[in-house]
Structures are given as C-alpha cells and as structure tokens.
C-alpha positions in Angstrom: 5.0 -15.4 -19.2 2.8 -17.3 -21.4 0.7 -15.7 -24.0 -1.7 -18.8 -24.6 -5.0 -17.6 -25.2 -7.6 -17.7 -27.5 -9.0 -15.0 -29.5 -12.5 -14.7 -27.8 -11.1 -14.9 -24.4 -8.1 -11.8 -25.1 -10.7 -9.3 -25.8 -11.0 -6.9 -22.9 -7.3 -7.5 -21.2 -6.1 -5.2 -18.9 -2.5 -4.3 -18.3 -1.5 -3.4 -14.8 1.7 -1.7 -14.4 2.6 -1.1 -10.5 6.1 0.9 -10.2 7.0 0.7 -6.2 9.8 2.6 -4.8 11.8 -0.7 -5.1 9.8 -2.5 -7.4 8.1 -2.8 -10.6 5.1 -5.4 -11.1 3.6 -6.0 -14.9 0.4 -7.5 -14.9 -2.1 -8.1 -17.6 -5.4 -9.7 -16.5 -7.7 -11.0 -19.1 -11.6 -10.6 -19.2 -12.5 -12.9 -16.7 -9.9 -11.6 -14.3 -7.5 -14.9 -15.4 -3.9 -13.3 -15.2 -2.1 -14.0 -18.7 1.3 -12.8 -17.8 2.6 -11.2 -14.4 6.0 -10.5 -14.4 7.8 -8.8 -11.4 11.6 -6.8 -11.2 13.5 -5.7 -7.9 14.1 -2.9 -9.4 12.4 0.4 -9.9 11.6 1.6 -13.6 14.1 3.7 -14.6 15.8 4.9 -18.0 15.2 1.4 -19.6 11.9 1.3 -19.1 10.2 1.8 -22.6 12.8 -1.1 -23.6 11.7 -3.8 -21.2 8.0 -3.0 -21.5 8.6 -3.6 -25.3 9.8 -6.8 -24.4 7.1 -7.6 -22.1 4.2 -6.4 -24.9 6.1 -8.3 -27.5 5.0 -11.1 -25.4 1.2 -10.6 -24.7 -1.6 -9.8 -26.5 -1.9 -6.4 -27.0 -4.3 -4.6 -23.9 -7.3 -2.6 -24.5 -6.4 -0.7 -21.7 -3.7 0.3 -19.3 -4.0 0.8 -15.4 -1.2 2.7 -13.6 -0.7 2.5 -9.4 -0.3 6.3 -8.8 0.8 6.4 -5.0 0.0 10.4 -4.5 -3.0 12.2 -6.4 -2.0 15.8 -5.0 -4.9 18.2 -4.4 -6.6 18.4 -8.0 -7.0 14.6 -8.5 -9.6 13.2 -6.1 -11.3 10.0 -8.1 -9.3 7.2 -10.3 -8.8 8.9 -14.0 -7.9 9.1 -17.3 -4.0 10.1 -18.1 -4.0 13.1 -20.2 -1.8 15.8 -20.8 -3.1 17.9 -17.9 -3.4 14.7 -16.0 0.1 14.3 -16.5 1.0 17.6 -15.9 -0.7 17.4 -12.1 1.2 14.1 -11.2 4.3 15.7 -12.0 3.6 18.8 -9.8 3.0 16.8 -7.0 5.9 13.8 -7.6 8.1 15.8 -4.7 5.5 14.6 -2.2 6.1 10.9 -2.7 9.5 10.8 -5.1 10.2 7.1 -4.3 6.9 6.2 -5.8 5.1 9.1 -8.4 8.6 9.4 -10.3 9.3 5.8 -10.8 5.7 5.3 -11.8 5.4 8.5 -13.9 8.4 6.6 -16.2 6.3 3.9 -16.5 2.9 6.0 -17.3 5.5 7.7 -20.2 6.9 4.4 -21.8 3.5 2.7 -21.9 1.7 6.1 -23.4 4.6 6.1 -25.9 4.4 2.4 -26.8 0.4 1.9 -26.8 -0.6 5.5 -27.7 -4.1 4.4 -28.7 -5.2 2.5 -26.0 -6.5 4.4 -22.6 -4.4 4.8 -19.8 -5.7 5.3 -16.5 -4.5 6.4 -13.0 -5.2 4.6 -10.2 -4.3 6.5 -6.9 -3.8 5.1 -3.4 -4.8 8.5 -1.9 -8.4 7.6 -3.5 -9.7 6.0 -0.7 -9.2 8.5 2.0 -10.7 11.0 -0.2 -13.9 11.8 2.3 -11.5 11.6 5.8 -13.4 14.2 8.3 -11.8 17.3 8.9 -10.4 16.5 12.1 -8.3 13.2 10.6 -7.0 15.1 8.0 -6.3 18.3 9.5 -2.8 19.1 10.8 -2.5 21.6 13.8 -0.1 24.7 11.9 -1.5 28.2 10.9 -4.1 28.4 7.8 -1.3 29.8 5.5 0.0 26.5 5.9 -2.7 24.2 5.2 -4.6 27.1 2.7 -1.6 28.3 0.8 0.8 25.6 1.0 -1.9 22.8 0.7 -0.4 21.0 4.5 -2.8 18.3 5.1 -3.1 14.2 5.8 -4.0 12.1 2.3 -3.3 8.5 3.4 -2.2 5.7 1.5 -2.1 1.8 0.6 -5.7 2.7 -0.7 -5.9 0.2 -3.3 -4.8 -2.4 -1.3 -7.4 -1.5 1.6 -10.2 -1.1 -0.9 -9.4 -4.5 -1.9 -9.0 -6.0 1.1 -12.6 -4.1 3.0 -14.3 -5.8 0.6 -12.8 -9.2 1.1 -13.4 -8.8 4.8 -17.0 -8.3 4.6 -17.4 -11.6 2.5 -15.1 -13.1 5.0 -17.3 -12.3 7.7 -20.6 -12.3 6.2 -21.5 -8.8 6.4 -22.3 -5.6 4.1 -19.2 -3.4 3.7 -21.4 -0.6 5.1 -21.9 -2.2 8.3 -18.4 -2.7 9.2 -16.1 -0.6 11.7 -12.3 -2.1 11.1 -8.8 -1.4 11.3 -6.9 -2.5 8.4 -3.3 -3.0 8.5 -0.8 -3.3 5.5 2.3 -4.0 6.5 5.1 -4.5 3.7 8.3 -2.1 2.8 5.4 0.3 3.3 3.7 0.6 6.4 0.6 1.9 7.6 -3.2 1.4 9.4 -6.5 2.5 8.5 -9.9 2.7 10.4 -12.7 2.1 8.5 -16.6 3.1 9.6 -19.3 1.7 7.1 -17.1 1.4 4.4 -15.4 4.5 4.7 -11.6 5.6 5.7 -11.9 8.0 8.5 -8.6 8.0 9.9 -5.0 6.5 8.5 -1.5 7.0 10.1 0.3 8.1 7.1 0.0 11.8 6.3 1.0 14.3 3.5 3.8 11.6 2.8 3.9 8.1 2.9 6.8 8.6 5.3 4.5 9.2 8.1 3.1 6.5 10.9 4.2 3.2 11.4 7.8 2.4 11.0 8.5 0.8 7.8 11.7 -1.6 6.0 14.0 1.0 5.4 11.9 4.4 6.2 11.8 5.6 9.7 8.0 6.4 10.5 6.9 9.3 12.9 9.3 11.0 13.8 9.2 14.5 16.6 9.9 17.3 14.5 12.0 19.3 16.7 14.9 16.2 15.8 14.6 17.3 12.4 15.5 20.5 13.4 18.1 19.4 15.8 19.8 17.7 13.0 20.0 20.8 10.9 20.9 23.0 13.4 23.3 21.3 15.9 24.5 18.6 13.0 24.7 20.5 9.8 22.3 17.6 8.1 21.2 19.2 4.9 17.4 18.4 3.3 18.7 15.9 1.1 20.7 13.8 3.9 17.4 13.7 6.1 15.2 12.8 2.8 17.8 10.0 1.7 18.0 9.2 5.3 15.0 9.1 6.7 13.6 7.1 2.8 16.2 4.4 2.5 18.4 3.9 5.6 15.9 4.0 8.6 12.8 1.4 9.4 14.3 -1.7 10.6 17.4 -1.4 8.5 18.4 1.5 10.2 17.3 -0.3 13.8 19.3 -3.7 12.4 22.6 -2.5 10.7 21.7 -5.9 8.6 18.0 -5.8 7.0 14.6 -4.5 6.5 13.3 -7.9 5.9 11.2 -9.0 8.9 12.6 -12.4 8.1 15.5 -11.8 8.2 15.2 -10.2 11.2 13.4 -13.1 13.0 16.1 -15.4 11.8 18.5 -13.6 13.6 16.7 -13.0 16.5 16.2 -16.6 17.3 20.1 -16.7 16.6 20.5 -14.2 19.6 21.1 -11.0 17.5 20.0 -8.3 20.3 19.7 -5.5 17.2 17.4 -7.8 15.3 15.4 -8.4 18.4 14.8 -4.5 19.3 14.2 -3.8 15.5 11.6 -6.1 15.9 9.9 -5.0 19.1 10.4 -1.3 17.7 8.6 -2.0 14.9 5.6 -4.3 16.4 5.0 -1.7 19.2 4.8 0.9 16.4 2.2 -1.2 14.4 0.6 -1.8 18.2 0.4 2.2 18.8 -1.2 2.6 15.2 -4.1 0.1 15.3 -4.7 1.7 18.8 -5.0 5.3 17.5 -7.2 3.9 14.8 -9.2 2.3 16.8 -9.9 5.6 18.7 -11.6 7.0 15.8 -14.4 3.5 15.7 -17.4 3.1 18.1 -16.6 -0.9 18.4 -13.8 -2.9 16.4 -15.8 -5.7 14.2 -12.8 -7.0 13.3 -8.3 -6.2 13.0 -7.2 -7.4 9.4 -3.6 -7.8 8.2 -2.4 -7.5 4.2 0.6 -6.7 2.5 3.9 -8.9 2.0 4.5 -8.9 6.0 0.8 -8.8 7.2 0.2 -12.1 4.7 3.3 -13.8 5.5 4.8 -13.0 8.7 2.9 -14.6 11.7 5.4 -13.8 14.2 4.5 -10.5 13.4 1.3 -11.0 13.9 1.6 -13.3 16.9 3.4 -10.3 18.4 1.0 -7.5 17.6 -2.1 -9.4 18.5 -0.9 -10.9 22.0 -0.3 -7.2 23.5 -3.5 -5.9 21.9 -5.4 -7.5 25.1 -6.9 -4.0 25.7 -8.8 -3.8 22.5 -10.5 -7.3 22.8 -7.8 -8.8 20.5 -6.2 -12.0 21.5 -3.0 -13.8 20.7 -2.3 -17.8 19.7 -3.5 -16.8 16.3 -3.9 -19.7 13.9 -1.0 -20.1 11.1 -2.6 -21.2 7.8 -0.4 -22.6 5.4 0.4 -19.3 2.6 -0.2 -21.6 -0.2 -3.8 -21.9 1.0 -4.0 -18.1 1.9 -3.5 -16.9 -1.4 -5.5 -19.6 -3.1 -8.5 -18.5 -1.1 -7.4 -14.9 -1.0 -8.5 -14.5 3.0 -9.0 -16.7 6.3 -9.7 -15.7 10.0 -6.6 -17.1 12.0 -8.0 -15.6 15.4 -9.3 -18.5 18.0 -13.2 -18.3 17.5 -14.8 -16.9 20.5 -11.6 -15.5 22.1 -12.2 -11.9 21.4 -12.0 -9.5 18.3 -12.1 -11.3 14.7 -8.7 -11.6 13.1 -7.9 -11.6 9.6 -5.4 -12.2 6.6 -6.2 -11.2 3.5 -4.0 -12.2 0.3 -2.9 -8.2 -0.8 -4.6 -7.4 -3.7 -3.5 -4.3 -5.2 -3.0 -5.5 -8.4 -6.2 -6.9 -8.7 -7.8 -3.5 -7.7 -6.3 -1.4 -9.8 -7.4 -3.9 -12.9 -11.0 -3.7 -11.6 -10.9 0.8 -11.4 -9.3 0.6 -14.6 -12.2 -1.4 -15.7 -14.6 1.0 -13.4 -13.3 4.1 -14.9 -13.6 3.0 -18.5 -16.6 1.2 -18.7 -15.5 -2.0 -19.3 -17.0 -5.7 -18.0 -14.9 -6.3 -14.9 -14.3 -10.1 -14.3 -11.1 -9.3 -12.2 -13.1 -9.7 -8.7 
C-alpha cells in the first residue's frame, strides 16, 4: 500500500470496503478517483476484523467517508444509504437471506463504524439496481400469504457491477444508456444475467437469494424444488446440510470433485479429465439458458456483455457461450485481447465486426461503483468515473 500523497489531493478519499463470501477487498480511492491503497484477503472478515482494518487505516490517510458492498437490502431498503442504527438493524433482519455475504459484510460495517465513528458510512446494495423490475420478473408463482406475509419475491443481484458496467457499454458503443436493450452477464464465484431495456433491469436470473440462476464456483444454481424435498424426505438431509451444500460444495466444485476455478477446470480438460469437461459444459450451457431467458424479456439484443473475474478473464468461456448462441444473432471466434490491455482501458468489443450481435468485456468495476454511490449519496465531488 502506499500512502504517498499530498495534502491537497487526500481531501475527499473514499474508503471501499467489499466483504465477499470468500473475500474481503479494502479500497480507498482518492478525489480524482486515483486508488491510494487497495488491498485484497482470501478470506472473509471475520473476528479479526477491527484488528486488520486498524492496520490498514494506520496506513492511509484517514477517509472522509466509508462505502460498504451490501449484497441483500431486504424489503425496507430500496436506494444506496446511510448506516445508522435502524439501518443496521434492517441489514441484520434480513442477513439469513444472503449469509455468505450480509454477515461477513455486516462485521466489516461494525469494525469500520467502531474505528472511524465520525466519518459517514454508507450502504451500497447490489439489490439496488433491480429495484423497478415489472411485476411479472419479480413475481414468484406461490399463494399471496407467501409473497404478502412472508415477503417471497425475486431481488436480483451483481447490481453494482452491472450499473458499472451499462454505463461503460454505452460509451463503448456510442450510445445513450437509455437507448440500450442488453444482456449483461457477470460471471465470477457468483453467477448471474441481467436484461437491461433503456437503462433499466427488467429481468435477472437470481432470485430471493443469490443462490438462484446460473450455476456458480461452488454453489449449485437452479435447482427443481421437489429434490429439495426429496432429499429431506427420502434422505434425511436436514436445512443446514442442503444450505452448506448447496453454498459451498456444488457449482463446478461439486460437478469437478477438484475445483471451482474455471481454469482450473480448462487445464484439466485439455489434459483429458472427463469431470472437468462436463463441469464445464454444465456450466456454459447454464450461462447459455440464462442469456436466452433474458433475452426473452428485450424487443432486440443491442449488444451481450461479459464482466466479473470469469467473464473478463476466461475466453474459453466465452468462446463456448458465444459459439452456441447462433439463435440469438451472436457469433463465435470472438477476439482475445490481451487482459493487461482490458483492464487498462476498462472495456473492448472482442466480437468480429459485422458478424452478428455486438460482444463485449468490460473490466468489473464494482469497486469503483460503490466509491462513486458513496460519493452520490453524500454529496461529495465524484472523480471515481
């Protein structure tokens, strides 16, 4: 980390602390959106956390604000916000909807209050962006008690990142966001696609849970609910086997026996490994299904755009998805720019000009985001863009 920055240009740093269900990334951007430290740990926060982000602000120059990635919002929390008391109160209500993410993030929204208790802390939610999805997108089909009572209904995910990378798609191709009809795709230990008319989400394949949709590193995806049932009645499988289960040891570890990464995987498909080979085609006929249903809710598909660690990073990934996509206008032999370049610009069409649909990476940019809503919510100059 270096600190090494002069007075003028520290005023208006922004700390980003991002807690992932295997992950935790400390970011603090200054004014002009320069990053002055980034540090990242394989590991989730956990009782150590005000310790090591002592360390880290020991470091730095103090922020004058702190943005939090909030996977799950809940009900009552529909914009970015300020973390107060009843703030804090509604993220813990609803951490059983996304415990891999809200309770890892919720130690880190506790250690920074408790260690910068003067300086605003704000919560920037994934479920933001598919806020306004119509009725019909959001709406599962169970009784009303269900949906009224019990609050049963889809909230989507990966928002930041898709915010983040909708706008770097319409500079990419020239055009107001509010013009566009995509399908944006993250693909990383998360999973998950997103149709987007006029700048808008109005469908997304995860659900009330970011265990729904696509099938992801270690969790499984859809999955039909009578094997749920199956397992509990004919098995004995009790709710926390199926929750551990279906989090940690399904996705492409569980198709594998050997890994969730998807390089690893193609490493050991080339090598002949037949369970790394159907993991694979499992999981790009999965990403296949859900860019199809998304498309389904567009009138035309401007353009299919891939973020996160695997969409950024993995073209035989994409080589795969694209080349069977024939029926949506999207073709295969998809350009391979180098990553180096990729993140320096932050996006680059890789699809053959004239060949059919517009393809597109875009560097994932998260982080970035939740700096410039932190900015957003508070009122201060945002350079981070």
């Amino acid at each position: 980390m270096s600190a090494d920055r002069s007075d003028e240009s520290r005023e208006g740093q922004v700390l980003v602390l991002a807690a992932g269900s295997s992950s935790l990334r400390t970011v603090l951007f200054a004014a002009d959106g320069e990053r002055v430290a980034d540090r990242h740990s394989s590991e989730p926060p956990g009782p150590a956390a005000a310790a090591e982000l002592r360390n880290v602000l020991s470091e730095v120059p103090a922020p004058v604000a702190v943005g939090h990635r909030i996977v799950h919002s809940g009900p009552h929390l529909t914009g970015h916000t300020p973390i107060d008391a009843r703030v804090r109160s509604l993220l813990a209500d609803v951490a059983d909807l996304a415990p891999l993410h809200v309770t890892p993030a919720l130690c880190m929204v506790d250690a920074a209050r408790e260690l910068l208790p003067d300086v605003p802390h704000v919560a920037c939610f994934d479920t933001v962006f598919h806020k306004d999805l119509p009725a019909p997108a959001r709406t599962y089909a169970v009784p009303e008690q269900w949906r009224a009572e019990y609050g049963l209904r889809r909230y989507g995910f990966h928002g930041l990142s898709y915010a983040w990378a909708l706008q770097r798609t319409a500079q990419a191709l020239g055009r107001p966001v509010d013009d566009l009809q995509v399908v944006l795709v993250h693909l990383g230990g998360g999973c998950s696609a997103c149709a987007v008319r006029n700048g808008r989400s109005v469908d997304t394949t995860m659900g009330l849970t970011p265990l729904e949709g696509l099938v992801m590193s270690r969790r499984s995806g859809s999955l039909d609910p009578g094997a749920l049932l199956w397992l509990q009645r004919r098995h004995g499988l009790s709710t926390d086997e199926l929750e551990n289960t279906l989090h940690r040891h399904s996705g492409l570890l569980g198709l594998s026996a050997t890994s969730g990464d998807t390089r690893d995987l193609v490493r050991a498909r080339a090598e002949g490994d037949a369970a790394a080979a159907l993991a694979l085609a499992t999981f790009t006929l999965s990403c296949r299904r859900g860019i199809a249903a998304m498309a389904a809710s567009l009138d035309r598909l401007d353009a299919l755009v891939f973020t996160g660690e695997i969409g950024e990073d993995q073209p035989e990934v994409r080589e795969e998805i694209c080349s069977a996509l024939a029926v949506l206008g999207v073709r295969g032999g998809l350009l391979v720019p180098p990553l180096e370049d990729l993140m320096r610009e932050g996006h680059r069409r890789i699809d053959q000009a004239a060949r059919g649909v517009p393809v597109l990476v875009v560097a994932t940019g998260e982080i970035r985001q939740i700096a410039a809503e932190t900015r957003r919510v508070l009122g201060i100059a945002d350079g981070t863009r």
